[in-house]
MARKEKE-933202 format. One record per residue: residue in one letter; x, y, z of N, C-alpha, C, O in turn. Coordinates in pm, whole numbers, plus 50000, padded with zeros to 5 digits. Layout:
# residues N
<rec resn="A" n_east="X" n_north="Y" n_up="Z" ca_east="X" ca_north="Y" ca_up="Z" c_east="X" c_north="Y" c_up="Z" o_east="X" o_north="Y" o_up="Z"/>
...
END
This chain:
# residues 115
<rec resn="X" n_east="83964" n_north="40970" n_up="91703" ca_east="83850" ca_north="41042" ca_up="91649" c_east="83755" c_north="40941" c_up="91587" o_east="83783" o_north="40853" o_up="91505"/>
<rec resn="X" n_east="83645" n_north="40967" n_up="91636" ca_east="83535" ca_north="40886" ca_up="91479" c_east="83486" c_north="40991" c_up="91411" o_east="83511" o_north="41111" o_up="91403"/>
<rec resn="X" n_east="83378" n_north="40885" n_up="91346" ca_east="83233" ca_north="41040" ca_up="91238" c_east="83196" c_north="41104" c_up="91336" o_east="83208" o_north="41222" o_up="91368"/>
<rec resn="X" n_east="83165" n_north="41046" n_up="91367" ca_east="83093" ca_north="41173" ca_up="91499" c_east="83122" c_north="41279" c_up="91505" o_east="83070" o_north="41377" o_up="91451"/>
<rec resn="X" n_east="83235" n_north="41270" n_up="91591" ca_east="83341" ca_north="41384" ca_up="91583" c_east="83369" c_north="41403" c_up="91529" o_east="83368" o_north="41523" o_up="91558"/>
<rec resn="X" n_east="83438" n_north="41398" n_up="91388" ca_east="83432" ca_north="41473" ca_up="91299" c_east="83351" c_north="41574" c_up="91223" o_east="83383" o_north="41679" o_up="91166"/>
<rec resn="X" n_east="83213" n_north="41501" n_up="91241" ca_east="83087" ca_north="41641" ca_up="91167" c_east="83071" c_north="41726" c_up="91299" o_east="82997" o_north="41823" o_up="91285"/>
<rec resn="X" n_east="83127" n_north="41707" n_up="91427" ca_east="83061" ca_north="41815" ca_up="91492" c_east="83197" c_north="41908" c_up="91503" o_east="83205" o_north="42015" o_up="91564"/>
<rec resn="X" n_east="83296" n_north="41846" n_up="91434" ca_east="83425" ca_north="41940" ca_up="91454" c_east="83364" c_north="42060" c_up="91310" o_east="83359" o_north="42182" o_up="91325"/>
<rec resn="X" n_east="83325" n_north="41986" n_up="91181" ca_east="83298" ca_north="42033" ca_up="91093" c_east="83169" c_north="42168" c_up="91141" o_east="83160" o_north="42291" o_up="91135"/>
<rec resn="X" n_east="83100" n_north="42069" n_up="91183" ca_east="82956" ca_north="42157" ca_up="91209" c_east="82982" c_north="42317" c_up="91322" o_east="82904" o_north="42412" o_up="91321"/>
<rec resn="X" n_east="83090" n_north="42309" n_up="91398" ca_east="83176" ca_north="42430" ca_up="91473" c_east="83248" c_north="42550" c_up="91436" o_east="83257" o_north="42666" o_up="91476"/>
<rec resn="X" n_east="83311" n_north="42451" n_up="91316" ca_east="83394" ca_north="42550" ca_up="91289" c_east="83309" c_north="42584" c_up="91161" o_east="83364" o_north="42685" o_up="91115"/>
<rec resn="X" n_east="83208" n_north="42553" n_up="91084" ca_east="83154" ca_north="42635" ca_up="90998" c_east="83072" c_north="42737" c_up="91088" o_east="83096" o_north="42855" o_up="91061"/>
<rec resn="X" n_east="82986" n_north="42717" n_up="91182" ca_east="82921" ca_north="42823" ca_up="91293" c_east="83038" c_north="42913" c_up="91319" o_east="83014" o_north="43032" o_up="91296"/>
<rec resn="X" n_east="83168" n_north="42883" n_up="91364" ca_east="83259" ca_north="42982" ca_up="91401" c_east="83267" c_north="43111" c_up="91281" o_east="83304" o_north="43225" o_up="91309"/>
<rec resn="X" n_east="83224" n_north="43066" n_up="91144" ca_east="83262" ca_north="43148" ca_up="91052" c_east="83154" c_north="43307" c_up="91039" o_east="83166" o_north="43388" o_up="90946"/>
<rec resn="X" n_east="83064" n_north="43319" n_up="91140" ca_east="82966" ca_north="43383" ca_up="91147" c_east="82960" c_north="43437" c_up="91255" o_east="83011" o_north="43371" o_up="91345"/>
<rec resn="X" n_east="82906" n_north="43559" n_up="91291" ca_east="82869" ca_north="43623" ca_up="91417" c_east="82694" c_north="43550" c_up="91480" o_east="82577" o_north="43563" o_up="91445"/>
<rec resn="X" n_east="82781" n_north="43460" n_up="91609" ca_east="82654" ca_north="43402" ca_up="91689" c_east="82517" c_north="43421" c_up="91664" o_east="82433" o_north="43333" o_up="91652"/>
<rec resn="X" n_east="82502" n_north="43536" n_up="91658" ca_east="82377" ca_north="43648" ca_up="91635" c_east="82320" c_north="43612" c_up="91538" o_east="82200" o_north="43609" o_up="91565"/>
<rec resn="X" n_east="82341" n_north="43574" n_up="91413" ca_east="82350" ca_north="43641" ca_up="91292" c_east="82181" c_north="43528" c_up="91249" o_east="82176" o_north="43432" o_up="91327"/>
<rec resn="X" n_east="82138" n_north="43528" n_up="91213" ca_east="82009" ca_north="43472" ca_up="91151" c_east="82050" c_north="43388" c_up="91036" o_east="82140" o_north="43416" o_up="90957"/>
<rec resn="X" n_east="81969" n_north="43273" n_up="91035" ca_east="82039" ca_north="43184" ca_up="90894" c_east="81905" c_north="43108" c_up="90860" o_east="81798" o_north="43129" o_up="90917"/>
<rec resn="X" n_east="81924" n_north="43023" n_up="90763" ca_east="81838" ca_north="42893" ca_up="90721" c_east="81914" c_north="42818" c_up="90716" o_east="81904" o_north="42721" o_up="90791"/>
<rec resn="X" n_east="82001" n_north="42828" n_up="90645" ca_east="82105" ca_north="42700" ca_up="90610" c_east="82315" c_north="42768" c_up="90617" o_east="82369" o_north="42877" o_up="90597"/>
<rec resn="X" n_east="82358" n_north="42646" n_up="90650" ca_east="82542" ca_north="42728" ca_up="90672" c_east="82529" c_north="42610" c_up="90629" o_east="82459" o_north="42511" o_up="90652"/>
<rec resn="X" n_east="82649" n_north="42655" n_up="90527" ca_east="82745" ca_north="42535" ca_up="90410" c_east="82871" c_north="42580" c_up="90407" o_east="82928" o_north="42689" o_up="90402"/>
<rec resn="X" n_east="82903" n_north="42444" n_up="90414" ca_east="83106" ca_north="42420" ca_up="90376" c_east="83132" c_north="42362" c_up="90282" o_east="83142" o_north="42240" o_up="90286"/>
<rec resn="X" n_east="83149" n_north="42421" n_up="90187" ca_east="83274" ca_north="42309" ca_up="90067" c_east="83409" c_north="42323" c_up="90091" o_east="83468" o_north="42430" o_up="90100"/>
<rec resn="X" n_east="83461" n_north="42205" n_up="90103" ca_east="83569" ca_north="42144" ca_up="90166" c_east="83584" c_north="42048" c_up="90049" o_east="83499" o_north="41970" o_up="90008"/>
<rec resn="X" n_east="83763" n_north="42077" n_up="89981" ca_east="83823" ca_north="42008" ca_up="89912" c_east="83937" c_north="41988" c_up="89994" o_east="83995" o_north="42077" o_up="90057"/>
<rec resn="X" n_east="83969" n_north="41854" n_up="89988" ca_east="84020" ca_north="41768" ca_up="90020" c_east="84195" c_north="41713" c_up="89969" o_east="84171" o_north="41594" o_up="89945"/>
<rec resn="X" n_east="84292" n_north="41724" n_up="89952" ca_east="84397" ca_north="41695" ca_up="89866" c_east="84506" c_north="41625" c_up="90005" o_east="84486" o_north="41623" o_up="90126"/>
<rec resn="X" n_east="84603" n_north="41580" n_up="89933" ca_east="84717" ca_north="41483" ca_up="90007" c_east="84750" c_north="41533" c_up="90140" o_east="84769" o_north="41457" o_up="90235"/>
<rec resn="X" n_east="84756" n_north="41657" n_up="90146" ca_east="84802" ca_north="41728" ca_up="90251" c_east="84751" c_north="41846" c_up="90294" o_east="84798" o_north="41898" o_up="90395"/>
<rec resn="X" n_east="84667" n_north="41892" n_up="90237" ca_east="84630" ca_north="42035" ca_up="90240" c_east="84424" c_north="42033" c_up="90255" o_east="84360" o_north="41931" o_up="90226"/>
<rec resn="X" n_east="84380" n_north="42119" n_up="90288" ca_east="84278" ca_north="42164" ca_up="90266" c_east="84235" c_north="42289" c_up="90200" o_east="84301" o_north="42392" o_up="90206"/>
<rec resn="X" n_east="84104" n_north="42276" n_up="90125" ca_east="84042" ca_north="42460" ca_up="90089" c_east="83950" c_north="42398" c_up="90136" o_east="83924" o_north="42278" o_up="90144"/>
<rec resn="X" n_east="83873" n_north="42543" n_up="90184" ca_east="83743" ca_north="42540" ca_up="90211" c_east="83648" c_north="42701" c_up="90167" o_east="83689" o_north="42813" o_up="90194"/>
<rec resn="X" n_east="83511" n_north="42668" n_up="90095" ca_east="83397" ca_north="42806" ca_up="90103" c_east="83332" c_north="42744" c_up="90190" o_east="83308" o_north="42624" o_up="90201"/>
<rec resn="X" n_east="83287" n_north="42879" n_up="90289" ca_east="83163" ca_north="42916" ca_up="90313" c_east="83058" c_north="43006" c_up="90320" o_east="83078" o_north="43124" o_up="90291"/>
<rec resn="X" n_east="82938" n_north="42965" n_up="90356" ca_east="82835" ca_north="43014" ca_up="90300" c_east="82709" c_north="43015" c_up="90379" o_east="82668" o_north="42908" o_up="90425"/>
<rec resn="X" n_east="82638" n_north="43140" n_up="90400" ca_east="82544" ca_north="43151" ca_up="90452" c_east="82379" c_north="43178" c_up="90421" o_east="82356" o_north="43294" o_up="90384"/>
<rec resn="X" n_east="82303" n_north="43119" n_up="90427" ca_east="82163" ca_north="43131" ca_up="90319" c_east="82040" c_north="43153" c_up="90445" o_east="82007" o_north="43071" o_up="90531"/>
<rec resn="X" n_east="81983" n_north="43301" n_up="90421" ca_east="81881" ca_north="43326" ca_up="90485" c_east="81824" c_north="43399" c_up="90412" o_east="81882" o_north="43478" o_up="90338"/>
<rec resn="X" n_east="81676" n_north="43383" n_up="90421" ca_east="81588" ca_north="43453" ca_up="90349" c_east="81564" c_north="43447" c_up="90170" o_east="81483" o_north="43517" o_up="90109"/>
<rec resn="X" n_east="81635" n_north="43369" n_up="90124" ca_east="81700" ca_north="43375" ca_up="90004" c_east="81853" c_north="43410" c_up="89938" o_east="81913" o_north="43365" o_up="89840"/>
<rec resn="X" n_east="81886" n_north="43512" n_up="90041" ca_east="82013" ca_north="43546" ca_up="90021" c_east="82153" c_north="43445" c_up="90068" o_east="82173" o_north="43361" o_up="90155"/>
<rec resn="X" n_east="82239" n_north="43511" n_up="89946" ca_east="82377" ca_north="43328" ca_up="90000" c_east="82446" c_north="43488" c_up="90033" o_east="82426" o_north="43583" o_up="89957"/>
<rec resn="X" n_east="82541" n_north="43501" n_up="90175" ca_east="82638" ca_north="43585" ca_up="90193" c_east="82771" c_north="43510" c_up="90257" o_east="82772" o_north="43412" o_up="90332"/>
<rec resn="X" n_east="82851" n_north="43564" n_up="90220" ca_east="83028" ca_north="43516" ca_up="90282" c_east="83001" c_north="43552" c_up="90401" o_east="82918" o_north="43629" o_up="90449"/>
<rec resn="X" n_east="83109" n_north="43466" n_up="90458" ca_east="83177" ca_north="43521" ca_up="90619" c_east="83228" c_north="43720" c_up="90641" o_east="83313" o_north="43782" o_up="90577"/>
<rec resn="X" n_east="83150" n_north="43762" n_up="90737" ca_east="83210" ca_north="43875" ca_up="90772" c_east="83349" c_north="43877" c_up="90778" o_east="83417" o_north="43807" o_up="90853"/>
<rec resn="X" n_east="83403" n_north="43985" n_up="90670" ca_east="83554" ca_north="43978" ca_up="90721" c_east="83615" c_north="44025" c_up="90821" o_east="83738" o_north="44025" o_up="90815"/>
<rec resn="X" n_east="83557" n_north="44071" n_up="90926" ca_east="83607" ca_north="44072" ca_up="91078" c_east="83592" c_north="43988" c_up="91103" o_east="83606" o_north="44001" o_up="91225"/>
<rec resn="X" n_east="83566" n_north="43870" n_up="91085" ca_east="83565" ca_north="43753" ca_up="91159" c_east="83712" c_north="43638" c_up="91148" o_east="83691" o_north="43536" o_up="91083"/>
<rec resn="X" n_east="83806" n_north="43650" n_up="91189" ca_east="83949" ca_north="43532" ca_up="91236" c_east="83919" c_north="43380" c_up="91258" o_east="83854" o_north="43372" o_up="91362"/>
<rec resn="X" n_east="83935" n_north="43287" n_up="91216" ca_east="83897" ca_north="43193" ca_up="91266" c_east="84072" c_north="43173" c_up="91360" o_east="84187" o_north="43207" o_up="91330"/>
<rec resn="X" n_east="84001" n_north="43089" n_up="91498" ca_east="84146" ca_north="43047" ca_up="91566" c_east="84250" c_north="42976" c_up="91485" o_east="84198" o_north="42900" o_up="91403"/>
<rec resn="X" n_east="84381" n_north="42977" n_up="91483" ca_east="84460" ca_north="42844" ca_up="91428" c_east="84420" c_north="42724" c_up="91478" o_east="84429" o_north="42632" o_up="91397"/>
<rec resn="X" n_east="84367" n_north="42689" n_up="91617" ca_east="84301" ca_north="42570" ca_up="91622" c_east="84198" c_north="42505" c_up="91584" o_east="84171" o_north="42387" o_up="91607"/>
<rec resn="X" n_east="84116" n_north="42615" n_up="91502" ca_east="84022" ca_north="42546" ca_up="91428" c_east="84023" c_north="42497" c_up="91317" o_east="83963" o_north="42395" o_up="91283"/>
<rec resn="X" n_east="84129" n_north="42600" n_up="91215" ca_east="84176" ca_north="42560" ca_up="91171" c_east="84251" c_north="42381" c_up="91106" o_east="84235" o_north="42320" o_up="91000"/>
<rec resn="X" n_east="84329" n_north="42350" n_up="91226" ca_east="84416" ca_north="42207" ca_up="91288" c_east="84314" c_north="42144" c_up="91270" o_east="84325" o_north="42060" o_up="91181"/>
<rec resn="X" n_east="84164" n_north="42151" n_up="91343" ca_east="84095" ca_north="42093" ca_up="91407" c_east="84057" c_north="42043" c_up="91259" o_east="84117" o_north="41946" o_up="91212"/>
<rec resn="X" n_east="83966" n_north="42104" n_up="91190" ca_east="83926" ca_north="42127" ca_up="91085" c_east="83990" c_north="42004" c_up="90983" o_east="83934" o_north="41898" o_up="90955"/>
<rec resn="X" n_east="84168" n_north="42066" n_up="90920" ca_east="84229" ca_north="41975" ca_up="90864" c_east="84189" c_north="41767" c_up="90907" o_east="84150" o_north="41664" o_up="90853"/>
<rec resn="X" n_east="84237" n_north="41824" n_up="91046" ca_east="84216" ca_north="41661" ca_up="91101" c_east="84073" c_north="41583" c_up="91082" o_east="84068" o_north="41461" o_up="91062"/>
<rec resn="X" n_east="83968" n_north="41660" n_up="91089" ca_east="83834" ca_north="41565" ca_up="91024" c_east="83818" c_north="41569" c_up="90916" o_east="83722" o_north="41497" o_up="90889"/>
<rec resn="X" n_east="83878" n_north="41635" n_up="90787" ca_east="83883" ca_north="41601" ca_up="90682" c_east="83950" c_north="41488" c_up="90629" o_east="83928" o_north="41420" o_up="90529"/>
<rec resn="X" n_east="84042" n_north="41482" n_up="90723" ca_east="84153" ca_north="41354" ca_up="90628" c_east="84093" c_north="41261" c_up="90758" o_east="84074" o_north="41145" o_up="90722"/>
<rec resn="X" n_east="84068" n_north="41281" n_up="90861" ca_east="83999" ca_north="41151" ca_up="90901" c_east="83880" c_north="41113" c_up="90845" o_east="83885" o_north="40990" o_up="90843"/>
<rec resn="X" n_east="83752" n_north="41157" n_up="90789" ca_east="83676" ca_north="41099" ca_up="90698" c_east="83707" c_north="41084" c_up="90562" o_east="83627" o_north="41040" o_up="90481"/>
<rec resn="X" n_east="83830" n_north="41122" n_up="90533" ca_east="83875" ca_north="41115" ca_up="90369" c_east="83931" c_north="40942" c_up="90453" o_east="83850" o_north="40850" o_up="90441"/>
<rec resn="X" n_east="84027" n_north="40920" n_up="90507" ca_east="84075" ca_north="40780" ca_up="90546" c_east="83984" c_north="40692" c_up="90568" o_east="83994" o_north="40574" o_up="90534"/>
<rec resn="X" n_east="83873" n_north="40750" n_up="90638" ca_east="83787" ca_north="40594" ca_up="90743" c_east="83715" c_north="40569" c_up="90568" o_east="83724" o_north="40463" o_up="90507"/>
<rec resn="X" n_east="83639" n_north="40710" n_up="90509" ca_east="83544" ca_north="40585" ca_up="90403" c_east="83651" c_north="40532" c_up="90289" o_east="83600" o_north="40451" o_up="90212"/>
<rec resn="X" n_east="83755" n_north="40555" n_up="90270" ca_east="83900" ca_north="40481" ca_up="90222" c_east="83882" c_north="40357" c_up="90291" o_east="83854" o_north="40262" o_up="90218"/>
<rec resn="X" n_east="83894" n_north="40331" n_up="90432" ca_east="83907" ca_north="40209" ca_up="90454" c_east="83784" c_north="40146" c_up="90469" o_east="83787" o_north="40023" o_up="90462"/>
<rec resn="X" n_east="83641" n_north="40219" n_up="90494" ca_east="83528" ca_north="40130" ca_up="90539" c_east="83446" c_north="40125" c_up="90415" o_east="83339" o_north="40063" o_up="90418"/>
<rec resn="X" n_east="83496" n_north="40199" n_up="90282" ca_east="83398" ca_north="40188" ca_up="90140" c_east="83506" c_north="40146" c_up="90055" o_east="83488" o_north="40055" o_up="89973"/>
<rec resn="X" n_east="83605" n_north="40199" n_up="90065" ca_east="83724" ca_north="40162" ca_up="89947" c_east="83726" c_north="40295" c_up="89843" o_east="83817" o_north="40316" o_up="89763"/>
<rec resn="X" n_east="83628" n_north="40363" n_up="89857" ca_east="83624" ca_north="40452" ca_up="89750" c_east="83667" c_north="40597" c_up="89810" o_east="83614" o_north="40651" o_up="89906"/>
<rec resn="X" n_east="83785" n_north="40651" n_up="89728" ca_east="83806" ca_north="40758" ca_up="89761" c_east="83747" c_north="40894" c_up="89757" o_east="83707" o_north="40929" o_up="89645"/>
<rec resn="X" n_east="83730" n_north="40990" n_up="89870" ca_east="83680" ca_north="41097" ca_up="89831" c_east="83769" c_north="41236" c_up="89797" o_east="83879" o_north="41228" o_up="89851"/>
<rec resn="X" n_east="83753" n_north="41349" n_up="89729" ca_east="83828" ca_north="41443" ca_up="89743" c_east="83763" c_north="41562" c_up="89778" o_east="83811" o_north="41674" o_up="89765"/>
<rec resn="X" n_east="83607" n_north="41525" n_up="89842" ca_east="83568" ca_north="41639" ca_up="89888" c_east="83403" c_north="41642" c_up="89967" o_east="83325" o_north="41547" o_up="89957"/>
<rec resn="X" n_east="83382" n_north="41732" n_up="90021" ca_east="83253" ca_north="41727" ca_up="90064" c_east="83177" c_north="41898" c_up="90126" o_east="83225" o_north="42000" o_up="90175"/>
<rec resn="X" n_east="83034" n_north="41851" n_up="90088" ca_east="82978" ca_north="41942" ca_up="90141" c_east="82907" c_north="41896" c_up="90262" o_east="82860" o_north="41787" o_up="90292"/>
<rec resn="X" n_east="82913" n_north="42041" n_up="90338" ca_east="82850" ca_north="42014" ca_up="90457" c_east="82746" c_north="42075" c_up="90475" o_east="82787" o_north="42187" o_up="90444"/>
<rec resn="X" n_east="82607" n_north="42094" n_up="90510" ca_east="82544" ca_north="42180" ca_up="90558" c_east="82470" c_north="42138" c_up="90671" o_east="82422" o_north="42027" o_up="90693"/>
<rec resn="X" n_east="82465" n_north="42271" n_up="90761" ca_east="82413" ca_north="42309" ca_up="90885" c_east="82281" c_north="42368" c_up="90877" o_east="82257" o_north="42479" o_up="90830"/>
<rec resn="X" n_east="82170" n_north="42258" n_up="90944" ca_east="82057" ca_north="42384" ca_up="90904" c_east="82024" c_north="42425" c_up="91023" o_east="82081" o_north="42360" o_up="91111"/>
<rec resn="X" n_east="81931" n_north="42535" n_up="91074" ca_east="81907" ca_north="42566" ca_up="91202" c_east="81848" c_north="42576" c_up="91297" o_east="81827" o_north="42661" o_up="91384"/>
<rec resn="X" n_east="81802" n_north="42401" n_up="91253" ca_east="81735" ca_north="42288" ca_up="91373" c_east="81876" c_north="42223" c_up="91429" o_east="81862" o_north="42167" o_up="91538"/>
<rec resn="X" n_east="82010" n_north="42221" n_up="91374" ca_east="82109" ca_north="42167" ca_up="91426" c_east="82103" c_north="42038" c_up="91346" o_east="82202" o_north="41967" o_up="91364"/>
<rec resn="X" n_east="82033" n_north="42001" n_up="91282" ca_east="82053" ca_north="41901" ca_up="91162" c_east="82158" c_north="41947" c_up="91069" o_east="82191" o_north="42063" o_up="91047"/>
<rec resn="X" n_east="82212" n_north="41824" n_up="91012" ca_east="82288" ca_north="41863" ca_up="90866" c_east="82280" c_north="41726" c_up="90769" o_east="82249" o_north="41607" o_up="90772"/>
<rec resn="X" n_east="82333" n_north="41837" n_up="90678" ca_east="82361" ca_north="41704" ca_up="90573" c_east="82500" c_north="41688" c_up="90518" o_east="82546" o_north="41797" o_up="90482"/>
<rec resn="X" n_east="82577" n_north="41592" n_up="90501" ca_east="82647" ca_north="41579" ca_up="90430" c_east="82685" c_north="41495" c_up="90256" o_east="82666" o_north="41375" o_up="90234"/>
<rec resn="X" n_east="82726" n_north="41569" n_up="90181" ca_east="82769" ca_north="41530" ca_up="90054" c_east="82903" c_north="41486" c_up="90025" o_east="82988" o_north="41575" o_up="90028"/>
<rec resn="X" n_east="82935" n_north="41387" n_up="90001" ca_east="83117" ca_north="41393" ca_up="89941" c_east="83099" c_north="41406" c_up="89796" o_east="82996" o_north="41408" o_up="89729"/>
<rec resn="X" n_east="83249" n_north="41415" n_up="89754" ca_east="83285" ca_north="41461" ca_up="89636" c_east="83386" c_north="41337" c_up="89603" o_east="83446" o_north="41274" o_up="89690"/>
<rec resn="X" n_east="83393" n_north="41315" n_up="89470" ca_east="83436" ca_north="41148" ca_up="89413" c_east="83523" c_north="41195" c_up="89322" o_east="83598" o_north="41111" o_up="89272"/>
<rec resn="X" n_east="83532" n_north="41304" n_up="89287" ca_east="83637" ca_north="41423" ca_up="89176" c_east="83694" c_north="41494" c_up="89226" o_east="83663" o_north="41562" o_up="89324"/>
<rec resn="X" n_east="83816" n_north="41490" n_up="89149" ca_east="83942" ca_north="41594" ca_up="89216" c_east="83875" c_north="41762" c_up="89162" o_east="83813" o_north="41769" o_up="89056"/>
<rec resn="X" n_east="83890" n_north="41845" n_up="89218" ca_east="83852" ca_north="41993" ca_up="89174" c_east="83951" c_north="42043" c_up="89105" o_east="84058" o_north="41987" o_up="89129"/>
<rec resn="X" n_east="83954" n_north="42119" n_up="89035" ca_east="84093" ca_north="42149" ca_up="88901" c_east="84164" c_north="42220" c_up="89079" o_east="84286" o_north="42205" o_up="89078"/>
<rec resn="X" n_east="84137" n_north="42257" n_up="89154" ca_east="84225" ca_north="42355" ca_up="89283" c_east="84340" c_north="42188" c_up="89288" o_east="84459" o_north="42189" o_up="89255"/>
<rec resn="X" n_east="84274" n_north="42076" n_up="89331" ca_east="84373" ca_north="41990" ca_up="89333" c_east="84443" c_north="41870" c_up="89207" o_east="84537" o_north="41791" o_up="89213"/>
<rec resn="X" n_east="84347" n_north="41903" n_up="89104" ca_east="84453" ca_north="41888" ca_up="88975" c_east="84608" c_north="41943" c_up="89000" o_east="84714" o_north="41882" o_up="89014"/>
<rec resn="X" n_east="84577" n_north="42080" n_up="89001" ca_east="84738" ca_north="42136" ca_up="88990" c_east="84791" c_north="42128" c_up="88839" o_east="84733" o_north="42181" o_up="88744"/>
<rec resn="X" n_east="84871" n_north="42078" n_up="88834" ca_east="84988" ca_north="42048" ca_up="88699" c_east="84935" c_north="41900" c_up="88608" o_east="85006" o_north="41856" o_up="88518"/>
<rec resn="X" n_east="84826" n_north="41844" n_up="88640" ca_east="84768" ca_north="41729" ca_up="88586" c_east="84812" c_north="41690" c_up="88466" o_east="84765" o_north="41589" o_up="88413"/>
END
């Protein structure tokens, strides 16, 4: 895998979280990051309004997989190509097919745990 692939694995499976159809300005992922595990929100912003994922909507278990694996592969590569660890990032999709991405340099109390 590289970056590449990784934001367009990211940039998929946040689109997957929505009905095709659906009208947007901007789709965002926050994605925390921990040893083994992932959380993720998302989020949809049109018109002004931020709305959740329809809950008829399933994401596959392979997107899921998919998902996990570009997180800890860009949590590893800027580990090895900055040195500095991340524990998280935002993503957003806007709907020219541009995005942006943010990381996160702080653990979220979700992966504190028992600190």
């Amino acid at each position: 895998m590289n970056t590449e692939q990784a934001y367009n694995i990211l940039g998929n499976v946040l689109f997957a979280h929505f009905d095709a159809e659906e009208k947007f300005d901007k789709l965002e992922m926050i994605l925390e990051i921990g040893d083994g595990a992932t959380a993720s929100t998302v989020w949809k912003y049109y018109e002004g309004q931020q709305t959740s994922p329809p809950l008829h909507i399933d994401l596959p278990l392979q997107a899921s997989l998919d998902l996990n694996r570009a997180a800890f592969f860009l949590r590893d590569n800027l580990l090895e190509t900055t040195g500095e660890q991340i524990w998280g990032l935002t993503f957003t999709l806007f709907q020219d097919s541009s995005f942006n991405i943010e990381y996160t340099y702080e653990k979220s109390d979700w992966l504190k745990g028992d600190e």
